[in-house]
VOMISE-755810 format. One record per residue (C-alpha): x, y, z; residue in three letters; residue number from 1. Coordinates in steps of 0.1 Angstrom, whole numbers, m for minus. Layout:
REM residues N
east/north/up/code/pos
X/Y/Z/ALA/NUM;
...
REM end
This chain:
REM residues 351
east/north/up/code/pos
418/m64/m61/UNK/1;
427/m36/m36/UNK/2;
388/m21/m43/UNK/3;
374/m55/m36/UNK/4;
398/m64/m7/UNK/5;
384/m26/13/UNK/6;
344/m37/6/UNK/7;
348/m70/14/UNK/8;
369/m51/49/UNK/9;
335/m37/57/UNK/10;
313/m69/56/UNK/11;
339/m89/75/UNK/12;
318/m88/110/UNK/13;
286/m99/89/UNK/14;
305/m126/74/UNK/15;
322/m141/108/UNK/16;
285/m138/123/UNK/17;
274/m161/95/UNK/18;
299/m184/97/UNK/19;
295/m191/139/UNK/20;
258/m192/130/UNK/21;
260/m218/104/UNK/22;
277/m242/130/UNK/23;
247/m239/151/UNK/24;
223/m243/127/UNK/25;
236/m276/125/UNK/26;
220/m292/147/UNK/27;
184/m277/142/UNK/28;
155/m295/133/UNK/29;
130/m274/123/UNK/30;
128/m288/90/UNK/31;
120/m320/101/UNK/32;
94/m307/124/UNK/33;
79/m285/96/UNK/34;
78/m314/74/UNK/35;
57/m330/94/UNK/36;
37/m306/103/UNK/37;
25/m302/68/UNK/38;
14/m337/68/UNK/39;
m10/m329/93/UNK/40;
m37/m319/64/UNK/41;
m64/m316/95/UNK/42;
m45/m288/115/UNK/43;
m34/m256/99/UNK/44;
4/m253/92/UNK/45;
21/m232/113/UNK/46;
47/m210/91/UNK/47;
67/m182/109/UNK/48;
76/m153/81/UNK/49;
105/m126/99/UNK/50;
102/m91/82/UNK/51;
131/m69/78/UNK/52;
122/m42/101/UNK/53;
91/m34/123/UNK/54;
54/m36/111/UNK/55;
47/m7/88/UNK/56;
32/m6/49/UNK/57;
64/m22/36/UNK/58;
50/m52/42/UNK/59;
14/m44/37/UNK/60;
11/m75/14/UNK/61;
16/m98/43/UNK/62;
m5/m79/68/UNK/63;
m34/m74/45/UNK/64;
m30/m117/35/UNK/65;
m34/m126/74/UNK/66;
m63/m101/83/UNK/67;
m81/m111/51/UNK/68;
m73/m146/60/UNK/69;
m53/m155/23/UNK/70;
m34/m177/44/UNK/71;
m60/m194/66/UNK/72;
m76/m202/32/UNK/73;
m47/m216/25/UNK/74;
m47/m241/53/UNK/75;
m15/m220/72/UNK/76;
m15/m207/107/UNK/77;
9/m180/101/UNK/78;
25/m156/124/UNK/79;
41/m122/113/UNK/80;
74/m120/131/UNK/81;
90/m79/135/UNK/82;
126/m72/129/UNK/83;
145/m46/143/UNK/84;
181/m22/140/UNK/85;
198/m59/154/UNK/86;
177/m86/140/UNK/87;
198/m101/105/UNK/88;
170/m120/87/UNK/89;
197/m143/72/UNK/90;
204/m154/105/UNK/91;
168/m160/115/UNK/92;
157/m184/84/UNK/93;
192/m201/92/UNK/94;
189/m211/127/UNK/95;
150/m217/124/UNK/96;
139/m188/138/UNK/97;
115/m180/108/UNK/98;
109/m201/78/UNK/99;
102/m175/57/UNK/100;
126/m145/59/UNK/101;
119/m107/37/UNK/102;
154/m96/31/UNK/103;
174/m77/4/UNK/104;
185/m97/m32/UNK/105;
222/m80/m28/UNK/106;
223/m95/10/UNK/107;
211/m127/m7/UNK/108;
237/m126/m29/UNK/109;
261/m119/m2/UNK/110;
253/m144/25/UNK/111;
255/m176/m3/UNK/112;
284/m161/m11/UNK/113;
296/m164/25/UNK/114;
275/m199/23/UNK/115;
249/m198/39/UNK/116;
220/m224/21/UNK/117;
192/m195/11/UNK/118;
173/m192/m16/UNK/119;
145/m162/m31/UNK/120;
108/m177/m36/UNK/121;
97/m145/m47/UNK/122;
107/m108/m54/UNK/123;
84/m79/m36/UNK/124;
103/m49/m51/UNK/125;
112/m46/m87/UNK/126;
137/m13/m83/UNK/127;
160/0/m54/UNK/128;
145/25/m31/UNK/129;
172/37/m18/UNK/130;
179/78/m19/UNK/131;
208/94/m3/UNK/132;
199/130/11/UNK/133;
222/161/20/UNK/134;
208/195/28/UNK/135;
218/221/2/UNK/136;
236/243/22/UNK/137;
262/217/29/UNK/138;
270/219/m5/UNK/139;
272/187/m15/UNK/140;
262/185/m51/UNK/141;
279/160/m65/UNK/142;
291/128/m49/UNK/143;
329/136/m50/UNK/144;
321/160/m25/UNK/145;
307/134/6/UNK/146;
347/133/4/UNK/147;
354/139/40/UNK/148;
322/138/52/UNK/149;
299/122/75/UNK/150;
279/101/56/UNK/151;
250/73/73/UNK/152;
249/35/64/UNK/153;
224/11/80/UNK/154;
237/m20/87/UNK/155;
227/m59/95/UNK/156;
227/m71/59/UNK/157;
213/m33/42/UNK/158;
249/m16/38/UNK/159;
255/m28/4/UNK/160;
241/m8/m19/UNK/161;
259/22/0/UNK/162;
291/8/m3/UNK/163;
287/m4/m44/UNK/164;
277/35/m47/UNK/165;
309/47/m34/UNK/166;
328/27/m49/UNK/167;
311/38/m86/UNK/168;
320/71/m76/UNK/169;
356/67/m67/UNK/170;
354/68/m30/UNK/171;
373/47/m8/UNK/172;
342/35/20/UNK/173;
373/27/44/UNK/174;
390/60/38/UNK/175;
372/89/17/UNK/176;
342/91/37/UNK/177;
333/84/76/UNK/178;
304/59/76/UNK/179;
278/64/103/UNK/180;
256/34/113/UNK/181;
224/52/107/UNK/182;
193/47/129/UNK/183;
161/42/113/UNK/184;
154/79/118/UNK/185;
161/108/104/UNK/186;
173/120/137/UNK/187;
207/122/131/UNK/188;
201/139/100/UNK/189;
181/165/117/UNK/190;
210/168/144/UNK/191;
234/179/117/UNK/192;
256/145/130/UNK/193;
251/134/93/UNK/194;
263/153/61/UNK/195;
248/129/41/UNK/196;
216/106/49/UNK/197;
203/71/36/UNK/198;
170/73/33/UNK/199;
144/54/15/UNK/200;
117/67/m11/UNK/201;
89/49/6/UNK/202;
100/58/40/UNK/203;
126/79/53/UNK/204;
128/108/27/UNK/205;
94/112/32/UNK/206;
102/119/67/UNK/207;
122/147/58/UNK/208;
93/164/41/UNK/209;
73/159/69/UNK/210;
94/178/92/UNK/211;
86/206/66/UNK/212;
120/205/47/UNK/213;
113/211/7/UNK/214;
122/192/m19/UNK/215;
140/219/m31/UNK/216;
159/223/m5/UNK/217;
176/192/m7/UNK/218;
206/175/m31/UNK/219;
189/138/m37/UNK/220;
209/108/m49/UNK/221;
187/82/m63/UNK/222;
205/50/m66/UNK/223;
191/35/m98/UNK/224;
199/71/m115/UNK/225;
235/68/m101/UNK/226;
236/28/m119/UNK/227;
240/12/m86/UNK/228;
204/4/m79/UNK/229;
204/m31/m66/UNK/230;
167/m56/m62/UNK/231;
157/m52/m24/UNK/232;
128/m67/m7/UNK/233;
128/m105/m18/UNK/234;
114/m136/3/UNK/235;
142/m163/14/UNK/236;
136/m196/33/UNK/237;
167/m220/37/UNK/238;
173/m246/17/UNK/239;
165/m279/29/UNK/240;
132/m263/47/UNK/241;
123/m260/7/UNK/242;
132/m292/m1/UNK/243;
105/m311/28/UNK/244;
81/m284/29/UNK/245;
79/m272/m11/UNK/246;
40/m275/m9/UNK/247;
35/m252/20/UNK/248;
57/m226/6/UNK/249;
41/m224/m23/UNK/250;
10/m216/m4/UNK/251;
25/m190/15/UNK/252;
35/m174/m15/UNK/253;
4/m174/m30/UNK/254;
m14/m160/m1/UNK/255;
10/m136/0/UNK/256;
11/m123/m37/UNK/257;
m24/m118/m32/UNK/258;
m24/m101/m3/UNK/259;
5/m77/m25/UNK/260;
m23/m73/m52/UNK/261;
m50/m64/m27/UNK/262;
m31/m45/m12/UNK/263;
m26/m21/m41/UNK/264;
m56/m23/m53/UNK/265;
m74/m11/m19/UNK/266;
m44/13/m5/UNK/267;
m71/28/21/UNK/268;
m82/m7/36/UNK/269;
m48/m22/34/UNK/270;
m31/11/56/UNK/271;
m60/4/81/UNK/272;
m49/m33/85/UNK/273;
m18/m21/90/UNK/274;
m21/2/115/UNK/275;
m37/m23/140/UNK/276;
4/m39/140/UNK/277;
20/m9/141/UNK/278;
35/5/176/UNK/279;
9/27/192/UNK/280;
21/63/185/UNK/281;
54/55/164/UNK/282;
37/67/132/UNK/283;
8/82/116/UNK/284;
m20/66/90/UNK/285;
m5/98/69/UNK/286;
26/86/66/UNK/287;
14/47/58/UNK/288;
m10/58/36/UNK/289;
23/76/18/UNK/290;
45/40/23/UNK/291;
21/26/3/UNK/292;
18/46/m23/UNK/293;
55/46/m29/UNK/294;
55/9/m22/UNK/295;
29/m3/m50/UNK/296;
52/15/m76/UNK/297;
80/m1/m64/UNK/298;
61/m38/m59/UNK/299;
38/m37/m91/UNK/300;
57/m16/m113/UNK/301;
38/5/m143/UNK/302;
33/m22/m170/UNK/303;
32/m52/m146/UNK/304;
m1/m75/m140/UNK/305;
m12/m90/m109/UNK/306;
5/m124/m121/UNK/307;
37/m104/m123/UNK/308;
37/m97/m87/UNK/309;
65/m114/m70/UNK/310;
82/m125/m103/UNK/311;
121/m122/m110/UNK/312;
128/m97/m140/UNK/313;
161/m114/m150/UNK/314;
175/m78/m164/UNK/315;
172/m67/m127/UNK/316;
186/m98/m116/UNK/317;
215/m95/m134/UNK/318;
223/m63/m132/UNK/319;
223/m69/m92/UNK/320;
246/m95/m98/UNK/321;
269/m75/m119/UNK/322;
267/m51/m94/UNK/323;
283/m69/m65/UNK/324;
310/m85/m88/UNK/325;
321/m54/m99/UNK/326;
323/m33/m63/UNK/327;
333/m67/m48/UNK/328;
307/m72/m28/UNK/329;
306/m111/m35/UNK/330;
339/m130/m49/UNK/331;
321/m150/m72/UNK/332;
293/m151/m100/UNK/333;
260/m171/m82/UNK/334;
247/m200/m98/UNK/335;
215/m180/m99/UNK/336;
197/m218/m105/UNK/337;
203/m226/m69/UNK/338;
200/m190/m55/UNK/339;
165/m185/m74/UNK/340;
136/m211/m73/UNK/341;
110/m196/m96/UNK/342;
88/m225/m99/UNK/343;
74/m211/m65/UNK/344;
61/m183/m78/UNK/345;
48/m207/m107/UNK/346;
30/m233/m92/UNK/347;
13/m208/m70/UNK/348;
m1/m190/m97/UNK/349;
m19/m222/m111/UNK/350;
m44/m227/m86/UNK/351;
REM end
């Protein structure tokens, strides 16, 4: 109880965000609108998808679907919709913001928890990416010593697979360890104002490398290695939008799954296409062309077909789930029936 009562301490600002936002979703209407948009079979459909942070390769599935026109095919008019250090994707598929929202499964979890009405169409990555780094001169080999440290967390519905992994390794987040909110740079990490770093595989770690630090020269903590590896990436709409507008959602999966495939399956193309969205001089076709790469073995997964792209692997699932129960990051076990709609996925795959 004490354990679950500290986590639960640390998402308390997320969850009384939630809560105010619910009440003012109440009175929006972009369901309504939506649904009758989609019976409008002369126009296209207009469908808003919010990703998790700003244009870049993580998302190269959704670029590469609009520039190759998956969706227009389709019969959707869909605009791609950047996130940022203070956008919470929860919040924008709630209030209406975006229909179709690219969040984390363990934030999933935690906001119906909390009760907020989302539900996962579709799963984009099939593993955690997440890596804590440290340099090896702090001598931090082992997680017991972060004890006392400075150690980074990103925040606005990403800090959760930080706090299940000190938790699993005996640290008190509230009193063992001084969490940093983390920019999405390394900066702070290259400032020495972090011990420890969150980083991902596909992104920040390689980052670190670029600056010309070596491999060796760094203690890595790979979250599935350490048990606490939680599903990321996953695509969320709000409930009753799902109920009136099943059809076009099913559509924008598709498109979207294909775009994932091509994607992978044409990395140089695909980092060109994404490039033309990314912020003039914030990053380097090196670097996306690396994102990718990372990203396709995290999306389609050694041993995984182009129909399994998107699909829920109920071992991973589960284990996610078990996850936040045991480090108390939700108070309750989902009803995974209502959380999950895999017919989506499904019917998408059919035509």
């Amino acid at each position: 109880m004490k354990r679950r009562n500290r986590v639960m301490k640390a998402v308390t600002s997320l969850t009384m965000a939630m809560a105010l936002l619910m009440v003012a979703a109440c009175g929006n209407n972009s369901s309504s609108e939506s649904s009758a948009n989609e019976g409008k079979s002369s126009e296209p459909l207009k469908v808003k998808i919010q990703l998790k942070w700003v244009p870049q390769a993580q998302f190269a599935g959704i670029f590469v679907a609009k520039e190759k026109g998956f969706y227009e095919q389709e019969g959707l008019d869909v605009e791609i919709v950047p996130g940022g250090p203070d956008v919470v994707i929860e919040q924008q598929v709630v209030n209406g913001a975006a229909d179709i929202g690219v969040t984390s499964f363990d934030s999933l979890l935690v906001n119906r928890d909390n009760g907020l009405p989302l539900v996962s169409v579709a799963q984009i990555l099939q593993k955690s990416s997440y890596r804590f780094v440290a340099d090896k001169a702090s001598g931090i080999d082992a997680p017991a010593k972060m004890k006392g440290k400075k150690v980074g967390m990103w925040t606005g519905s990403q800090q959760f697979q930080v706090l299940a992994f000190m938790e699993k390794n005996g640290l008190d987040p509230q009193k063992d360890v001084e969490l940093v909110k983390q920019g999405f740079t390394m900066d702070q990490f290259f400032n020495k104002q972090l011990d420890v770093a969150i980083s991902t595989i596909y992104n920040e770690y390689h980052v670190v490398l670029e600056s010309g630090v070596k491999p060796e020269d760094l203690y890595v903590y790979d979250f599935e290695d350490a048990g606490v590896g939680m599903l990321e990436d996953t695509l969320v709409v709000k409930e009753d939008w799902l109920k009136n507008n099943r059809d076009t959602a099913v559509k924008a999966i598709r498109a979207t799954m294909k775009g994932w495939n091509y994607a992978i399956a044409n990395q140089g193309e695909a980092v060109d296409i994404v490039m033309k969205a990314v912020t003039e001089g914030s990053t380097t076709k090196e670097h996306q062309s690396t994102m990718l790469m990372e990203m396709a073995k995290l999306v389609k997964p050694e041993g995984f077909t182009d129909a399994q792209v998107g699909s829920f692997v109920d071992d991973a699932v589960q284990r996610t789930v078990d996850i936040s129960l045991k480090y108390g990051l939700i108070k309750a076990a989902p009803d995974l029936s209502k959380a999950i709609d895999k017919t989506i996925l499904a019917d998408a795959e059919k035509s």
